[in-house]
C-alpha positions as CSV (number, residue, x, y, z in Angstrom):
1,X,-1.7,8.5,-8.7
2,X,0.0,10.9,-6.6
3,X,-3.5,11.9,-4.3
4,X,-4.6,8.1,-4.6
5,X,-1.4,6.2,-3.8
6,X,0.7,9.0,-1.8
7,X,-1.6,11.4,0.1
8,X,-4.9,9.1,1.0
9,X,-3.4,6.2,1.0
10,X,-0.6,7.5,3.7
11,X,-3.7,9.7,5.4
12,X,-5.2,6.0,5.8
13,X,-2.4,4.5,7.3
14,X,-1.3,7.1,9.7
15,X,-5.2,8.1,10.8
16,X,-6.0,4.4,10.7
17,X,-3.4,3.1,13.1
18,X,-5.1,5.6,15.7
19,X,-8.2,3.6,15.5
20,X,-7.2,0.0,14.8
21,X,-4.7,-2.3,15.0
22,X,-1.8,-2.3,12.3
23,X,-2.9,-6.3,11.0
24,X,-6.7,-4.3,10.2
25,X,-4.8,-1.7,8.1
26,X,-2.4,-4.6,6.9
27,X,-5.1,-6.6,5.8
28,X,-6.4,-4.3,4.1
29,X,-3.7,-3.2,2.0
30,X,-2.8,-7.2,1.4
31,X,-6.6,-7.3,0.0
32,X,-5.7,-5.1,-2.9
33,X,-4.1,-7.8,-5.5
34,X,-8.1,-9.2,-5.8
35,X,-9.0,-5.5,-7.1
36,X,-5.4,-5.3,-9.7
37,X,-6.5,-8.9,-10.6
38,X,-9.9,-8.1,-11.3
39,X,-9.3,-4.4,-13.2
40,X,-5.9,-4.6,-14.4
41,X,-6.3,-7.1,-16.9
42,X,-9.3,-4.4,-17.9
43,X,-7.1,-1.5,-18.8
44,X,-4.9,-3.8,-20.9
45,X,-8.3,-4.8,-22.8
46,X,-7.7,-8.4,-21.7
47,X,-10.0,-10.7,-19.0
48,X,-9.9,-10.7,-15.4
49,X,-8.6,-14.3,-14.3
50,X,-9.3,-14.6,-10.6
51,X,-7.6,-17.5,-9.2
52,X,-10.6,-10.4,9.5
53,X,-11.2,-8.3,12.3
54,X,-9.5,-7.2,15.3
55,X,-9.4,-4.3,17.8
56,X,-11.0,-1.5,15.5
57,X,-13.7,0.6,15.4
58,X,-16.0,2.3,12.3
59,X,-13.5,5.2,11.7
60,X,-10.5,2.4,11.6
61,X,-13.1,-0.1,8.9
62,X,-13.4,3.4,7.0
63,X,-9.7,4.1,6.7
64,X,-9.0,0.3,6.5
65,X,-11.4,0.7,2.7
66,X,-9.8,4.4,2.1
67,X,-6.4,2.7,2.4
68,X,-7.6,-0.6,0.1
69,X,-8.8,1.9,-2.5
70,X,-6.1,4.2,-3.0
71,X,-3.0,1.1,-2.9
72,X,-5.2,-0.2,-5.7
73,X,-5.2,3.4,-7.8
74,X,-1.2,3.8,-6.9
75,X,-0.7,1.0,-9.6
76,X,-3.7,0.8,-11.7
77,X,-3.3,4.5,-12.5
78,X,0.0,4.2,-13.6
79,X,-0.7,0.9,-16.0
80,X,-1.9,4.0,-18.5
81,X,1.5,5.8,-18.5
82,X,3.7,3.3,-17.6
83,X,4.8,2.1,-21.0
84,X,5.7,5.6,-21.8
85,X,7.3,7.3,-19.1
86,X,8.7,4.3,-17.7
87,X,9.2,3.3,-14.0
88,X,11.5,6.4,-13.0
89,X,9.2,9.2,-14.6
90,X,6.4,7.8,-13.3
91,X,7.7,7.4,-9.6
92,X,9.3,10.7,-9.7
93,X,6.0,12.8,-11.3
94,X,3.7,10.9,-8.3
95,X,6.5,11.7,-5.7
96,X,7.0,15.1,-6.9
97,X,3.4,15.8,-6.9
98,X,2.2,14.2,-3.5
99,X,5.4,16.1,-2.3
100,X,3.6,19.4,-2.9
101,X,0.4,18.4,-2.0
102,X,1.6,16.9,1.5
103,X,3.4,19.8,2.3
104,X,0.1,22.2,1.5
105,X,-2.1,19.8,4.0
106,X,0.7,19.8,6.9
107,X,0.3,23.7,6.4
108,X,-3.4,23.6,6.6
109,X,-3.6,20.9,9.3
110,X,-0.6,21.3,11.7
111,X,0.5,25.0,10.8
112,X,4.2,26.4,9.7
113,X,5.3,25.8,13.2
114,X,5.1,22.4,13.6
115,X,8.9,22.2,11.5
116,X,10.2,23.5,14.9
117,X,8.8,20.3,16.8
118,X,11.1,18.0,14.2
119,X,13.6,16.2,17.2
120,X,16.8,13.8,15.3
121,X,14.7,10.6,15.5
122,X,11.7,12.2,13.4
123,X,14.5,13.3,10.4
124,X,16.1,9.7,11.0
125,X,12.6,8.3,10.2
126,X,11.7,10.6,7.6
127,X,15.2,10.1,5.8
128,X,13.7,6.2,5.8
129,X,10.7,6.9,4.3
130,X,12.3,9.2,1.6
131,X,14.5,6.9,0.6
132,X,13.7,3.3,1.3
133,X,9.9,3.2,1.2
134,X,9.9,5.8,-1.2
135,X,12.5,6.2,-4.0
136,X,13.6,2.5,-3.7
137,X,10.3,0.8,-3.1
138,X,8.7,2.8,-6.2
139,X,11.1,2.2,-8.3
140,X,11.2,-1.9,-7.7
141,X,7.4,-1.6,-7.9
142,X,6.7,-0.1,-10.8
143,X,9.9,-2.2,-12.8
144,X,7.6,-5.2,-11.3
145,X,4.4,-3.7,-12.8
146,X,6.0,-2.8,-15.7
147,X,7.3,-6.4,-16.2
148,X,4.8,-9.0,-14.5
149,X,1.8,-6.7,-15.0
150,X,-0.4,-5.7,-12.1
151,X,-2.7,-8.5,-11.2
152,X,0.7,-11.1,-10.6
153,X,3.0,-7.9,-9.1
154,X,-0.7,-7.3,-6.5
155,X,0.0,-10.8,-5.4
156,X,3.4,-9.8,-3.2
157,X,1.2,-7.3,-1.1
158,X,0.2,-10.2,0.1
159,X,2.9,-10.2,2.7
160,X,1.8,-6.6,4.2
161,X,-0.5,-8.4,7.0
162,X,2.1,-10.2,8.2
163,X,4.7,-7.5,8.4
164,X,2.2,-5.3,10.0
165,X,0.6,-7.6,12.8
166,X,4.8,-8.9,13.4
167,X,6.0,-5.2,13.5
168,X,2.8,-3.7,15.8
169,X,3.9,-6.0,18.5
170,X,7.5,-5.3,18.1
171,X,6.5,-1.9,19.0
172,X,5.0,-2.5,21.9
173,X,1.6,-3.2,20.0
174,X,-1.0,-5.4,21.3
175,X,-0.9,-9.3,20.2
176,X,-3.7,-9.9,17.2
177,X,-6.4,-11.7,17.9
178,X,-6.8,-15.0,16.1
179,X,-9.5,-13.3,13.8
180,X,-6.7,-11.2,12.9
181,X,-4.2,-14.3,12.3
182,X,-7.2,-16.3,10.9
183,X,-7.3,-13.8,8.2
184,X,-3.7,-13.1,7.9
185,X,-3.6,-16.8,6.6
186,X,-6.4,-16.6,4.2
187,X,-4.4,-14.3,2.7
188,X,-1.4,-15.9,2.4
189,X,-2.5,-19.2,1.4
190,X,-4.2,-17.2,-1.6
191,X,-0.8,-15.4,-2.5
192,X,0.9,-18.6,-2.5
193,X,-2.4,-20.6,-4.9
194,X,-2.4,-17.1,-7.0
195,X,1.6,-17.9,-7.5
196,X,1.6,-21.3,-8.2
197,X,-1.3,-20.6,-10.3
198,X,0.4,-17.5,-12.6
199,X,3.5,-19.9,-12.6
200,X,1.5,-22.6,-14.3
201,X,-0.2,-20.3,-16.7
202,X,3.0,-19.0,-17.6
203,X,4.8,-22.5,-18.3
């Protein structure tokens, strides 16, 4: 969980955003409720039920997939261990580990003296991610997981294209393409059928 859904999975963002735009890497990560939908149901011995491009290049596709692949290990590793370590244990083992291992490949990529190039806003943003996207965001996720199961909790990443096409251009990003929007409603109109869909289901 901790190399799948913390190390790669951030390695795919931060390298991918260098060679696409953020609605590529965004659509990819929204694409991973179709993967928990089709194997999460598998680890809990039960059946599946199942109910675009922009300015990129092939080393932005290939961290697009990495990036797919790994958000979909960050929860279906933990289906396993959930039930017995429970949402805090298993947020703070895969934080504690991924902790470690980041640290080693900032060593072994960057050096020791790259702390020293740290300014305020890069510990303002860090202090975000630490806490917010982190400790907050795992801990809601997994409770979700834990709760909902993984195929109906995958639906809400649904919303990731949006928030990442929206908060590119905010930051002085280029304006999507309408591939990119044509896409970014695909997905959303099958997070709002998968919804309706589970609701039914569960009436």
């Amino acid at each position: 969980m901790a190399l799948s859904g913390l190390v790669l999975f951030n390695v795919g963002v931060v390298r991918g955003l260098a060679h696409a735009e953020p609605a590529v890497i965004g659509v990819a990560v929204a694409a991973v409720p179709l993967l928990l939908a089709s194997v999460g149901p598998l680890l809990g011995r039960t059946r599946p039920s199942l109910t675009g491009g922009g300015r990129t290049d092939a080393a932005g596709l290939g961290y697009a997939l990495l990036t797919l692949v790994c958000g979909a290990g960050f929860t279906l590793l933990a289906v396993p261990v959930l039930h017995r370590t429970g949402p805090h244990g298993v947020s703070l083992h895969a934080v504690s580990i991924a902790a470690v291992a980041l640290w080693a490949l900032s060593l072994a990529t960057e050096g020791p003296g790259a702390i020293l190039t740290l300014r305020a806003e890069h510990l303002r943003a860090t202090l975000h991610l630490a806490l917010a996207v982190t400790v907050v965001a795992f801990l809601l996720w997994y409770t979700a997981v834990g709760r909902i199961g993984p195929a109906r909790a995958g639906l809400f990443t649904g919303v990731v294209p949006v928030a990442s096409a929206v908060g590119g251009v905010m930051l002085g990003g280029p304006v999507p393409g309408p591939v990119v929007w044509l896409g970014v409603a695909v997905v959303v109109v099958g997070v709002v059928l998968g919804m309706r869909t589970a609701a039914s289901g569960h009436r």
